[in-house]
C-alpha positions as CSV (number, residue, x, y, z in Angstrom):
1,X,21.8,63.0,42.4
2,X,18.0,62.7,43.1
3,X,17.0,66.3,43.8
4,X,14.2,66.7,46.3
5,X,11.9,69.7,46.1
6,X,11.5,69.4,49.9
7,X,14.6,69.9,50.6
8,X,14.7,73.6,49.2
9,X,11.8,76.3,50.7
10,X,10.9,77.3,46.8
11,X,7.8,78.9,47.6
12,X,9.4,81.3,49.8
13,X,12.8,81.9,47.0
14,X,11.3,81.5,43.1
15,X,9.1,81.0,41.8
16,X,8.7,78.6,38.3
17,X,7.6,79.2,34.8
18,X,6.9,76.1,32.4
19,X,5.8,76.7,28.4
20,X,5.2,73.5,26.6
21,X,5.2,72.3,23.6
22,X,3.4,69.3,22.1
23,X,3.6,67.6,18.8
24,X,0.4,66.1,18.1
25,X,0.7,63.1,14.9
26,X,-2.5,63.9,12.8
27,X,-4.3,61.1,11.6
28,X,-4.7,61.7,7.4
29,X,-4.7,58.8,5.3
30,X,-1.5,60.0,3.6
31,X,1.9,61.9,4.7
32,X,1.6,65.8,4.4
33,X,3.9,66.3,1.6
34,X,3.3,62.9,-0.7
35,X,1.3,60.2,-1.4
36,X,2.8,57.6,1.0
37,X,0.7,55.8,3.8
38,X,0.3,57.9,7.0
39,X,0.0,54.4,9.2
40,X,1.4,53.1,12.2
41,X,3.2,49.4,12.6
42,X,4.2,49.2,8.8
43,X,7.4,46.9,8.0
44,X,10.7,49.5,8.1
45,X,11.2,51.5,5.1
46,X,8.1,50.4,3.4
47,X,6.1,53.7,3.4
48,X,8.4,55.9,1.8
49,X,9.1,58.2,-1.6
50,X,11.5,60.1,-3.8
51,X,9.8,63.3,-2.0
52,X,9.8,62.0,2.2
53,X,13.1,60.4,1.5
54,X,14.5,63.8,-0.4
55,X,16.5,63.0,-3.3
56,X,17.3,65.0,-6.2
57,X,14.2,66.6,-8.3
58,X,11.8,64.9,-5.7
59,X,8.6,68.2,-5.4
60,X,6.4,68.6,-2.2
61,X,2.9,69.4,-2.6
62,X,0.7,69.9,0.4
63,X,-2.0,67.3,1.9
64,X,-5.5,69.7,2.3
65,X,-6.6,67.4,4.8
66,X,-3.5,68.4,7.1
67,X,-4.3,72.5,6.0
68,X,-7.7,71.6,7.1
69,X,-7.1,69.9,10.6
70,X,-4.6,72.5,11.3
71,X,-6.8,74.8,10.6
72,X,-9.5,73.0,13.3
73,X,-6.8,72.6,16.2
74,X,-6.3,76.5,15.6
75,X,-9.8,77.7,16.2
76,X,-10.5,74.8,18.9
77,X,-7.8,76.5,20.9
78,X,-9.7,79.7,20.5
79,X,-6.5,81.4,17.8
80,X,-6.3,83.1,14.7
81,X,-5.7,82.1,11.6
82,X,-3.5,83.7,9.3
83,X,-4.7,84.0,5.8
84,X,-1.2,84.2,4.5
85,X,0.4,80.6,4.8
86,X,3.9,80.1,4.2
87,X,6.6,76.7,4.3
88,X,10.2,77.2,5.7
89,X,13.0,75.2,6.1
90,X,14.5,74.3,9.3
91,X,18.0,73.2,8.3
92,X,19.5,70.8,10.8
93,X,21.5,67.6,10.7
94,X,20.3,64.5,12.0
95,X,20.7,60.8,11.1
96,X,17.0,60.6,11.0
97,X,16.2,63.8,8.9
98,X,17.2,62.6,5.3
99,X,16.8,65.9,3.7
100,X,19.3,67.9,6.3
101,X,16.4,70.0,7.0
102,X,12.5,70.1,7.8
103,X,9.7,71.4,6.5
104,X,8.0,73.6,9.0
105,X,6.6,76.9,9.7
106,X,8.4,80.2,11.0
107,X,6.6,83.9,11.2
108,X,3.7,82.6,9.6
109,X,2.2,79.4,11.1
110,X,-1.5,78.2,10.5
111,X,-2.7,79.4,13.8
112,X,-1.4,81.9,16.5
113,X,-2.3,84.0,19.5
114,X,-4.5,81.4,21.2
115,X,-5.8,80.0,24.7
116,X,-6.8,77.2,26.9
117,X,-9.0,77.6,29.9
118,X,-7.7,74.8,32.4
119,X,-8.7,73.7,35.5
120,X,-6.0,72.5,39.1
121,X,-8.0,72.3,41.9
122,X,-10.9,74.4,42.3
123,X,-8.5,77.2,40.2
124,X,-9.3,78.1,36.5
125,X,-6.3,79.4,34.8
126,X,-6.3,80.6,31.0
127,X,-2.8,79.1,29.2
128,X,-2.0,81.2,26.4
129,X,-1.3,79.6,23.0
130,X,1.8,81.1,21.0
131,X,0.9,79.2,17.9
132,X,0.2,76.4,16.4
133,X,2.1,75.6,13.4
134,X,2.2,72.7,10.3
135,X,5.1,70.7,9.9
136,X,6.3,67.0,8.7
137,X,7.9,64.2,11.3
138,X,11.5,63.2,11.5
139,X,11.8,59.5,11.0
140,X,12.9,57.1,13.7
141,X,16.2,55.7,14.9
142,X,16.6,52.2,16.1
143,X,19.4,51.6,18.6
144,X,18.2,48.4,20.2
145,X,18.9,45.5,18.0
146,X,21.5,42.6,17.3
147,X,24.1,44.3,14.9
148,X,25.0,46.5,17.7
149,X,24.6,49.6,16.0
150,X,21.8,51.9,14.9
151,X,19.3,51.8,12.5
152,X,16.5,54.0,10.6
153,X,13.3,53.4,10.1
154,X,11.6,56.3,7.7
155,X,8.5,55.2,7.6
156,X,7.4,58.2,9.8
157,X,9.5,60.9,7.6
158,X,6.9,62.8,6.5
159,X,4.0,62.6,8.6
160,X,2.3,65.4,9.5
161,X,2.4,67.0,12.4
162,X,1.0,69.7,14.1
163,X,3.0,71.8,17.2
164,X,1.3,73.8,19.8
165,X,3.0,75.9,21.9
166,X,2.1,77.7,25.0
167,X,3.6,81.4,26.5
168,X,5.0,80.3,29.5
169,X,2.2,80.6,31.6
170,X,2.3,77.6,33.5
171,X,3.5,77.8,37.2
172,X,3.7,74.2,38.5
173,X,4.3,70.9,36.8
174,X,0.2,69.8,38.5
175,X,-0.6,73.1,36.1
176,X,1.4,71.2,33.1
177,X,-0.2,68.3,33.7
178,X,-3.4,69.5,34.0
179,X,-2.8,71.6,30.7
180,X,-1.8,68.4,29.0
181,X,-4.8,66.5,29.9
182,X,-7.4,69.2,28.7
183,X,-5.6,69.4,25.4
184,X,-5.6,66.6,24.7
185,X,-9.1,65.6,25.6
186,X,-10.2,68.6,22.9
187,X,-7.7,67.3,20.4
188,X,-10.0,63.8,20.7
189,X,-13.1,65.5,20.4
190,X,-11.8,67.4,17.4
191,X,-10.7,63.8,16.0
192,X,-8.0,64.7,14.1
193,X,-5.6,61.9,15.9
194,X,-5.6,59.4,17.8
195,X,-3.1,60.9,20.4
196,X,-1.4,57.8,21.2
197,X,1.3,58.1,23.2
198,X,2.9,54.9,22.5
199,X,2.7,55.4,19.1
200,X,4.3,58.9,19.5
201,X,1.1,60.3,18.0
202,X,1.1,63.1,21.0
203,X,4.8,64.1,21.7
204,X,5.9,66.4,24.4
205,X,9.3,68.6,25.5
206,X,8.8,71.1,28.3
207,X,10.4,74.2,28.8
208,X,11.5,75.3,32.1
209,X,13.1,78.2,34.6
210,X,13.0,79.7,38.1
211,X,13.3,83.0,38.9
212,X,13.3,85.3,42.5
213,X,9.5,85.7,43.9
214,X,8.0,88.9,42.1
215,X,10.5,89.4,38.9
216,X,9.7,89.6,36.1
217,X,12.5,88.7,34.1
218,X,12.6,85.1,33.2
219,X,15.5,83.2,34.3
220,X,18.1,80.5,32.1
221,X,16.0,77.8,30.8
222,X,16.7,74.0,29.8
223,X,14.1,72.0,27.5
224,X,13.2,68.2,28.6
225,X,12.6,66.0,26.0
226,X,12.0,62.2,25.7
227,X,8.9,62.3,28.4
228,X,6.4,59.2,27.2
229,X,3.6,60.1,29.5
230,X,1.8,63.0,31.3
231,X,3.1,62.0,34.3
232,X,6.5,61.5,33.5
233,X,6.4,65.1,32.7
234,X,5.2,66.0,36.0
235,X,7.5,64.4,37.6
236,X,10.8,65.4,34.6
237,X,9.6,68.9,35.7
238,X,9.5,68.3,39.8
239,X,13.5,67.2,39.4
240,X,14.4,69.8,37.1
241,X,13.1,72.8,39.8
242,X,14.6,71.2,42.4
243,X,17.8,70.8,40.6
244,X,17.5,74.6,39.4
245,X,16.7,76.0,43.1
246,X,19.4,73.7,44.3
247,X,21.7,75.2,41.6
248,X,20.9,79.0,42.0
249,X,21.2,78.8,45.8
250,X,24.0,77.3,46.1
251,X,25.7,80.1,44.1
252,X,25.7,77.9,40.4
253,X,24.1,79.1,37.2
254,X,21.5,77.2,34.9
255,X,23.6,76.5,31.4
256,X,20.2,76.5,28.7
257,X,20.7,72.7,27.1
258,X,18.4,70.0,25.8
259,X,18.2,67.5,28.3
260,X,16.4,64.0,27.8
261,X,14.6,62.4,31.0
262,X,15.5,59.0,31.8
263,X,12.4,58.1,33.5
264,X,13.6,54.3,35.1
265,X,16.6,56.4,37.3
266,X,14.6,59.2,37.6
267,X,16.9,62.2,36.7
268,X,17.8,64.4,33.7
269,X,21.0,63.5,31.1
270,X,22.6,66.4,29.2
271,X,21.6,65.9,25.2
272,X,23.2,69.0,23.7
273,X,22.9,72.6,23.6
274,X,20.2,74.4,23.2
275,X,19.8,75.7,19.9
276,X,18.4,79.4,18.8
277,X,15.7,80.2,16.1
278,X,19.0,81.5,13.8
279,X,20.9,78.4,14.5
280,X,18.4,76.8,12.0
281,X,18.7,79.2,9.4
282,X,15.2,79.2,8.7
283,X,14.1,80.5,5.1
284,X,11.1,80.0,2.9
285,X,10.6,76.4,1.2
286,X,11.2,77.6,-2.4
287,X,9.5,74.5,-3.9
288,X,6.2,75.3,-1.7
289,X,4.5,78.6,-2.9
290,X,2.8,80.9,0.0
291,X,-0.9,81.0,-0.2
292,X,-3.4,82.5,1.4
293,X,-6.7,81.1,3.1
294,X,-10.5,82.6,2.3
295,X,-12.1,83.1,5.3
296,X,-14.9,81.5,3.7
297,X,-13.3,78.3,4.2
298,X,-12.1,79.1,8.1
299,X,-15.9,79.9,8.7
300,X,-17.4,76.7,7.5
301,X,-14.5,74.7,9.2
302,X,-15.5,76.5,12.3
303,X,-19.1,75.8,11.9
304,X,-18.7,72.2,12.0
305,X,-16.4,72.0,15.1
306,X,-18.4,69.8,17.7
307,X,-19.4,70.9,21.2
308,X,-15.8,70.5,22.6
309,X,-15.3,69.1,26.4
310,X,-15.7,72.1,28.6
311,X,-19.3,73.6,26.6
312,X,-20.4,69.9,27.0
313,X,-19.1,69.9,30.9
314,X,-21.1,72.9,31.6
315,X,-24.5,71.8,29.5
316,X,-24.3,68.3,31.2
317,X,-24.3,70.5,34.6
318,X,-27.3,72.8,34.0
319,X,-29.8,70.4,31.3
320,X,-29.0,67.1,33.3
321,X,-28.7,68.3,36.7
322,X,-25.6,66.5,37.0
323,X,-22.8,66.8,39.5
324,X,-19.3,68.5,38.5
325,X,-18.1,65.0,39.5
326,X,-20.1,62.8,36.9
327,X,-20.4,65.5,34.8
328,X,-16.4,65.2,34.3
329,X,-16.2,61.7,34.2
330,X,-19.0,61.1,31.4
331,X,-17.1,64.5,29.4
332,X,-13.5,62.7,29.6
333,X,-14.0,60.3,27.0
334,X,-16.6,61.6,23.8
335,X,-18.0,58.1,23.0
336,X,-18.9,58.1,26.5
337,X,-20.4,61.4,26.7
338,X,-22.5,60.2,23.3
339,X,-23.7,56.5,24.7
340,X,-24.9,58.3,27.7
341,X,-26.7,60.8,25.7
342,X,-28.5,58.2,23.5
343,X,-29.6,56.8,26.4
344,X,-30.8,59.3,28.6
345,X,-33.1,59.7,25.0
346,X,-34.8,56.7,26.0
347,X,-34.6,56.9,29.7
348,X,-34.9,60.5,30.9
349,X,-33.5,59.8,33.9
350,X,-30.2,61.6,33.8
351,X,-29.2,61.1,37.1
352,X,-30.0,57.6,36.7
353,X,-28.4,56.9,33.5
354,X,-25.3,58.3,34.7
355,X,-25.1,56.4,37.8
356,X,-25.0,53.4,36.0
357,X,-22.5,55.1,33.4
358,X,-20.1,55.9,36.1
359,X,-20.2,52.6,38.2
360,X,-20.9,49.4,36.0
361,X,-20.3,50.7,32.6
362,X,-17.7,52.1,33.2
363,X,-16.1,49.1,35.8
364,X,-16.8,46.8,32.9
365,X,-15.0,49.1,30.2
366,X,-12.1,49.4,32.3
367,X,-11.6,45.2,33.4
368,X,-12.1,44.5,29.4
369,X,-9.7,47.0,28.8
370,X,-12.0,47.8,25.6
371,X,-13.7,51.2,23.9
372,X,-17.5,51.3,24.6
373,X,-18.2,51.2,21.6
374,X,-17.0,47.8,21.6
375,X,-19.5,46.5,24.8
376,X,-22.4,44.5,23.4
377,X,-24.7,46.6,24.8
378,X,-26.5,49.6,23.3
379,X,-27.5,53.0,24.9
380,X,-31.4,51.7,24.0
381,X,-30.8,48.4,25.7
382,X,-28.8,50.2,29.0
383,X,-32.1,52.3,29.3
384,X,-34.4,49.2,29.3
385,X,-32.1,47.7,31.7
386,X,-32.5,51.1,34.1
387,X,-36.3,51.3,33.5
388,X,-36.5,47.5,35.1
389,X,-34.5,48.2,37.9
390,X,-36.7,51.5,38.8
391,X,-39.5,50.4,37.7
392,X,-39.3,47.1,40.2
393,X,-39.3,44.3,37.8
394,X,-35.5,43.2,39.3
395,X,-33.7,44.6,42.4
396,X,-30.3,46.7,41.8
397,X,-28.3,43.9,42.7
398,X,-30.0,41.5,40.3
399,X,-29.7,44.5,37.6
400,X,-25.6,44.4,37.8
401,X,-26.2,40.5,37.2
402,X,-28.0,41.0,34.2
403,X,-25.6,44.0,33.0
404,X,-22.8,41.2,33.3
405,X,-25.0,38.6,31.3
406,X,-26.2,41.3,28.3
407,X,-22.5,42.1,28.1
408,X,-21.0,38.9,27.3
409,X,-24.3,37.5,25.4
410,X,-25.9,40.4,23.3
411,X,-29.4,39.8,24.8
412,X,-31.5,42.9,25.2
413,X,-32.7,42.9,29.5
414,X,-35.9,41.3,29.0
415,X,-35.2,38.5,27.8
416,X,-32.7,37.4,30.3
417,X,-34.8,38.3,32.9
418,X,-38.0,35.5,31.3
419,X,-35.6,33.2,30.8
420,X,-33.9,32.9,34.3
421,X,-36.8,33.9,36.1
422,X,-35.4,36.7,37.5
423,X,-38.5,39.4,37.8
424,X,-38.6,40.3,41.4
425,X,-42.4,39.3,43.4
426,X,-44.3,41.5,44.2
427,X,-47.6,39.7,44.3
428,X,-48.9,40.7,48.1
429,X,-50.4,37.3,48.9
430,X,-47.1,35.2,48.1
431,X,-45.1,38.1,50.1
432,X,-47.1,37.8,52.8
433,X,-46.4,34.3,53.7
434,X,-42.7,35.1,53.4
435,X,-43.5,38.2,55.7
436,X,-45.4,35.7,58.0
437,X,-42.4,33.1,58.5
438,X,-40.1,36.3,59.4
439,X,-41.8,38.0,62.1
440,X,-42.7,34.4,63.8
441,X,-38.9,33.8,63.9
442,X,-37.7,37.0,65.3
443,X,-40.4,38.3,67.6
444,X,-37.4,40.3,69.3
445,X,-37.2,42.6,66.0
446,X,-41.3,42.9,65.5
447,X,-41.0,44.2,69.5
448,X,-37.8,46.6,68.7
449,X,-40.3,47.8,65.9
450,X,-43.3,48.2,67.8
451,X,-40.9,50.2,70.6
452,X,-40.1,52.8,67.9
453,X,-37.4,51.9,66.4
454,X,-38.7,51.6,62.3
455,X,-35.3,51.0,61.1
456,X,-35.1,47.4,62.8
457,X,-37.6,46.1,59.5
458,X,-34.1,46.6,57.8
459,X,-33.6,43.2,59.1
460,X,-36.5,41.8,58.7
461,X,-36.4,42.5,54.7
462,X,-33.3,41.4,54.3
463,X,-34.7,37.9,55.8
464,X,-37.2,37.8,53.5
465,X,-34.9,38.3,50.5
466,X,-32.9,35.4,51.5
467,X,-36.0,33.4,52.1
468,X,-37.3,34.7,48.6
469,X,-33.2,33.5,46.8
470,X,-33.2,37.7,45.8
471,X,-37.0,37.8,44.0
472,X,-39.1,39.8,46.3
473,X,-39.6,43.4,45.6
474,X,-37.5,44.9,48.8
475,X,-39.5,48.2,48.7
476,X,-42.7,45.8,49.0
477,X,-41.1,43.9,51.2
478,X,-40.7,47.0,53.7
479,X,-44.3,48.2,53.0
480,X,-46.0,44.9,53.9
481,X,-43.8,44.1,56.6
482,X,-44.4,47.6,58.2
483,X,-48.4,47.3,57.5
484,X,-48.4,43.6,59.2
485,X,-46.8,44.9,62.4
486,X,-48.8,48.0,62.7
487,X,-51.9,45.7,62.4
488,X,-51.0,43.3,64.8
């Protein structure tokens, strides 16, 4: 059945509360418990150990580089950090677990008692963060293959992983998706993964309920998993309310499960029951001794967190004079943000810069499907480019030609410009007999001018381009042309 939210009057009847909780894949050169490779796209069963496979006598010892990145997620989403670090095991069975239990974090995780300002609409909401805790990947089942049967890859066993998870202070699945977004654009800025969805580097499951308009008391709640994109959650949380409101009114109850989205038919499928914290018997990791953290350390690791994406959203705003609008668009990718910065350093014309940035940079980034790092173009050589334009060496429209031709050839601006003869003239005396050709041909438009009406030259100049093949300097153009009919 393919619930409809429509069909029930929800806003009037409940009202819905969403916590999330993502996995984020964290990007250290080794797993967090051994030496193996912490990579992506390795042959099956190549990257694994005595210690991520679990047998007998096999010792964990912790990867700093995962303390330390947890330890940066933690104070990015403004939390504190506990100075007493613990390990527990979470004991379950699965064909994919090859210890019968993982290593995680219970009362103690890294990081706890956070938030995250986000933004749906013109509405800022603050999302708190529960916690944010260490813990190591499961590995990964195959079920699609020619034997007919499944198989295990545990390459990933072992990989660490951080989990944040929010209070449930979400109200709509446009607030989760919104929340997802901003996360994960600070997680990128923080560079501690690559959150790749594809490569299940960035993992969510959602948590979800309805309850009567103005109670407090949270209703039965079912947990969707197997969501491979922001939106599918979105929509994963759009059938699951309707199907709760269509449950609850017609006199049902919610049963709390594990359900996984099956995004191609669009509904939810029953995985199993949902499990409690003492279902997993959690207790300390007795081969991984608690520790605690100097603040020393958390203090220099917060020192060198970068500007993260809203600080930089609201400098870009008030130094640049940028709008909210371009101002969002450069923020949403860092190596943006940075190539515009380097060349608003050469071109301080910010307004300019970003013009360009968010129209033909950006157009070309997107058809080459590439990073911008990758364009063979600099911010030094984009700011020569802008400086011809404005400064009237080449019209706008020749400008994108040349963008095109530095992108696939490397050239710097000027020289492309000397070698196809592209500078724009602006030499009055060869303008002039342009101009004088025009107004002989359309005397109707010189009298339309003479009668008032100024805007009629539009015409006129866009003759003389033609007649020029795109060289003349338009805004001469317009001054000579205007000057030659006042005179006459």
């Amino acid at each position: 059945v393919a619930y409809k939210e429509a069909e029930f009057n929800m806003s009037q009847q409940f009202e819905t509360v969403i916590g999330l909780e993502v996995h984020l894949q964290l990007n250290t050169k080794t797993k967090i418990f051994c030496s193996c490779a912490n990579e992506f796209g390795s042959l099956p069963n190549t990257n694994v150990c005595p210690v991520c496979l679990g047998l007998p006598g096999a010792l964990p010892v912790l990867n700093h580089q995962a303390l330390l990145s947890g330890i940066k997620v933690g104070l990015a989403l403004n939390s504190q950090i506990n100075s007493f670090i613990k390990f527990d095991r979470k004991n379950y069975y699965y064909p994919d677990s090859p210890k019968g239990y993982q290593i995680s974090q219970y009362d103690f995780p890294v990081a706890h008692k956070g938030f995250l300002l986000i933004k749906t609409g013109t509405q800022e909401k603050r999302i708190g963060i529960t916690r944010a805790h260490l813990e190591e990947d499961a590995g990964k089942l195959n079920h699609e293959n020619a034997l007919n049967c499944s198989l295990v890859d545990f390459n990933r066993t072992g990989t660490p992983l951080i989990e944040i998870v929010t209070e449930p202070d979400l109200s709509s699945p446009q607030e989760a998706y919104d929340y997802l977004n901003t996360l994960k654009l600070t997680l990128e800025y923080l560079c501690v993964s690559d959150c790749d969805m594809e490569k299940g580097s960035l993992r969510c499951d959602a948590n979800v309920s309805i309850r009567p308009v103005g109670t407090k008391t949270l209703g039965t709640k079912t947990e969707l998993k197997n969501m491979n994109s922001f939106r599918s959650v979105k929509v994963a949380l759009e059938y699951e309310i309707a199907r709760h409101t269509q449950v609850i009114s017609s006199g049902g109850k919610i049963v709390q499960e594990t359900l996984l989205w099956n995004d191609e038919k669009g509904v939810t499928v029953t995985m199993r029951s949902k499990e409690q914290a003492h279902d997993y018997r959690y207790f300390p990791d007795p081969d991984l001794v608690p520790f605690t953290i100097d603040y020393k350390l958390v203090d220099s690791i917060k020192a060198e967190l970068p500007e993260l994406p809203q600080a930089k959203f609201i400098r870009f705003v008030q130094v640049y004079g940028l709008s909210d609008y371009d101002a969002q668009v450069l923020v949403a990718n860092q190596a943006i943000s940075d190539f515009f910065e380097a060349a608003v350093k050469e071109y301080a014309q910010a307004k300019k810069v970003a013009n360009w940035m968010t129209g033909a940079i950006l157009k070309e980034v997107n058809e080459r499907k590439i990073d911008i790092r990758e364009l063979k173009i600099t911010p030094q050589a984009l700011a020569q480019l802008i400086k011809s334009v404005e400064e009237g060496v080449i019209s706008n429209l020749v400008g994108k030609d040349v963008l095109t031709e530095m992108l696939n050839t490397g050239k710097l601006a000027d020289a492309i410009i000397n070698e196809k003869g592209l500078a724009q003239v602006s030499d009055d005396a060869a303008l002039l007999v342009i101009i004088d050709e025009i107004i002989a041909q359309n005397p109707g438009v010189v009298e339309q001018i003479k009668s008032g009406k100024p805007s009629a030259a539009g015409f006129l100049v866009g003759q003389a381009m033609k007649k020029s093949g795109g060289k003349a300097n338009p805004k001469k153009l317009n001054e000579l042309i205007t000057r030659r009919i006042s005179n006459a």
